[in-house]
N, C-alpha and C positions, 0 to 999 in steps of 0.2 A: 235381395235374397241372393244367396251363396250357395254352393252344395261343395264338399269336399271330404275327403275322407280321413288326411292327416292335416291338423290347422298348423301347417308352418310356418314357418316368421315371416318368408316372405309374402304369404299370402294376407299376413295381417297388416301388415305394416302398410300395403297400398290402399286397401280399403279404410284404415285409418285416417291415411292423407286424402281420400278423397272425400271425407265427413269434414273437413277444415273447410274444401272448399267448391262444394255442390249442397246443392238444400236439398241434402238427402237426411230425413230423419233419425235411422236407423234399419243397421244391416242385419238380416236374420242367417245365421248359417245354419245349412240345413244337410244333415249327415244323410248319405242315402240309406236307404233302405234295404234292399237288395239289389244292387247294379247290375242292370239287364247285360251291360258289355265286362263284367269280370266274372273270374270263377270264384266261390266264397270260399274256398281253400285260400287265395289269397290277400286276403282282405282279415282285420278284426272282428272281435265280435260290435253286433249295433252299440251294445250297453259302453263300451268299449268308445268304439269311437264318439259317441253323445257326451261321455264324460271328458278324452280329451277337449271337445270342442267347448265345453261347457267352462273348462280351464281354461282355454287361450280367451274367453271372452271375459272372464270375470273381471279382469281392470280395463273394461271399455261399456263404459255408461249404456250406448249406444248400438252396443254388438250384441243378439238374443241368439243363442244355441237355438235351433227348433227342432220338435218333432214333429215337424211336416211329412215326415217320411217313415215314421215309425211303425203305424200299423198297426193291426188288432194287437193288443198284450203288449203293446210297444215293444215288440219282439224284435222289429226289424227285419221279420222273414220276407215281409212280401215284396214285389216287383213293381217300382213306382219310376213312371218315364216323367221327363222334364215338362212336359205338356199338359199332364194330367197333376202335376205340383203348382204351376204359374196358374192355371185357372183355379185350383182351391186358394191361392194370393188371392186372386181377383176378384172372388164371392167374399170373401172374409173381410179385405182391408178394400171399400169400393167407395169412402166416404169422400168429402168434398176437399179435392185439389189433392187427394191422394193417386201420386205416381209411381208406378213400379219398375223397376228397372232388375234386369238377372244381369248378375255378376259371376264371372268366369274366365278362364285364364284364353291367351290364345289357342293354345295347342288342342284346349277341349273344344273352342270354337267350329276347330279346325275339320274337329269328327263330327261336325254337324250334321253333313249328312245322313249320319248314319243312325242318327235319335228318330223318336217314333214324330210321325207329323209334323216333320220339323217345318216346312213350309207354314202350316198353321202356327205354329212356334212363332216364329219368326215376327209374324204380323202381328201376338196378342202383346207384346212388352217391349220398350226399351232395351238394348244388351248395352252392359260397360264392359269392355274385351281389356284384361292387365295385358300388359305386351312382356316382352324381354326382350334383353337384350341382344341387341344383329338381326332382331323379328321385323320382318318386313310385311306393312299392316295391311299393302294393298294384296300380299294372300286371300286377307279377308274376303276380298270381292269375290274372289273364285270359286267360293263354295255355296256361294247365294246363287239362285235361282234368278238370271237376269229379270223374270217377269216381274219379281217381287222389289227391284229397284225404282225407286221414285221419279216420275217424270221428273225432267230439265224445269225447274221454274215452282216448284211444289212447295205450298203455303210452309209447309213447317223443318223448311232447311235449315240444319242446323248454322252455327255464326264458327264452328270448328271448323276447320278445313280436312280435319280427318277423320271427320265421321261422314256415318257409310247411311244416307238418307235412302229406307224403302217406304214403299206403298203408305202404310199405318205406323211404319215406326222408324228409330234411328238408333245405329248401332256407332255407340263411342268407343275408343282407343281412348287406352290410360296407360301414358309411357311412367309409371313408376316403381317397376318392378326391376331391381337393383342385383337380382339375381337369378341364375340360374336352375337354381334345384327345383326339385318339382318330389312328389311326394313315392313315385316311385322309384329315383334317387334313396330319398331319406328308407325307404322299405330295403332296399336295395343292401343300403352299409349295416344297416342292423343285422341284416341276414348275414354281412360278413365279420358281423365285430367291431364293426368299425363305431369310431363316436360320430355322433348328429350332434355335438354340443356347438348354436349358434343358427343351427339349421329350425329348431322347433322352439319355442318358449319353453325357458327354464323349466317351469312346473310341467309342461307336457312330457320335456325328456325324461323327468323323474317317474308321474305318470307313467311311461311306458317301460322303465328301466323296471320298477317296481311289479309291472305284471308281465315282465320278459314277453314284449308284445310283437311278434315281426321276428320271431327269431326260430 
């Protein structure tokens, strides 16, 4: 599972490469709903963003748009934290040798602290962190709650050297992310005219050129 608000190229293209080569079945992106840390003056509408996202997955067998976050009327009004989205994962897909893993960049990693229960977060799933580039992973450690790090010697250390073994779970680094933008960038040039062509998949820039989206 994924959460994002503009699916851009760069975001797709690592979770692609990383379906070639982890047994991971399939990624579900999942647009927020109402994001407790923005103001919705600057943000799309939900319908809006479900539909970009529903385009940048259409040529990946394996990539599902969700509306995990959508809400009564699938309106996208309400207020859904990361916590209370990974335990509806957990009821829904709980069958045998099914594993979940959140997917996220570093920099949102980074505001962990500042998510609802993030320490119980932390403990119910797997995290894959994409990195960027000059990102220096061992940050990651700094925003973990040392209690929640795994004793020296613990059954289920990863064979990675850069992943970050806690308590119940293990947070991986995925150095595949080839660029720098980020999606308030891409909001960023729209607001000034500028083109996004390369920065989002072809049909998404059209998508948003078509409903003057960010501007």
């Amino acid at each position: 599972m994924a959460a994002r608000s503009i699916p851009f190229t760069s975001v797709i293209s690592p979770w692609r490469a990383r379906l070639s080569v982890a047994f991971i079945y399939e990624i579900h992106f999942i647009p927020s709903g109402r994001p407790p840390h923005k103001h919705r003056s600057g943000i799309a509408s939900y319908a809006d963003r479900y539909a970009m996202t529903s385009i940048a997955c259409a040529d990946h067998p394996r990539f599902v748009p969700s509306l995990a976050e959508a809400g009564a009327g699938q309106s996208g009004r309400e207020i859904f934290y990361s916590i209370d989205t990974v335990k509806h994962f957990k009821h829904k897909h709980h069958g045998p040798g099914t594993h979940l893993y959140f997917l996220l960049g570093a920099d949102s990693f980074l505001d962990i602290p500042t998510w609802k229960d993030y320490e119980t977060l932390l403990g119910l799933c797997d995290f894959i962190v994409a990195s960027r580039p000059g990102f220096d992973a061992a940050a990651l450690r700094l925003v973990i709650p040392p209690e929640l790090f795994a004793r020296r010697g613990a059954s289920h250390t990863p064979l990675d050297p850069r992943a970050i073994s806690l308590r119940r779970t293990v947070v991986y680094v995925l150095d595949a992310v080839s660029s720098h933008v980020s999606a308030t960038e891409v909001r960023d040039r729209l607001d000034r005219n500028e083109s996004i062509h390369g920065l989002v998949p072809p049909r998404v820039e059209e998508y948003i050129s078509k409903k003057a989206l960010y501007r």
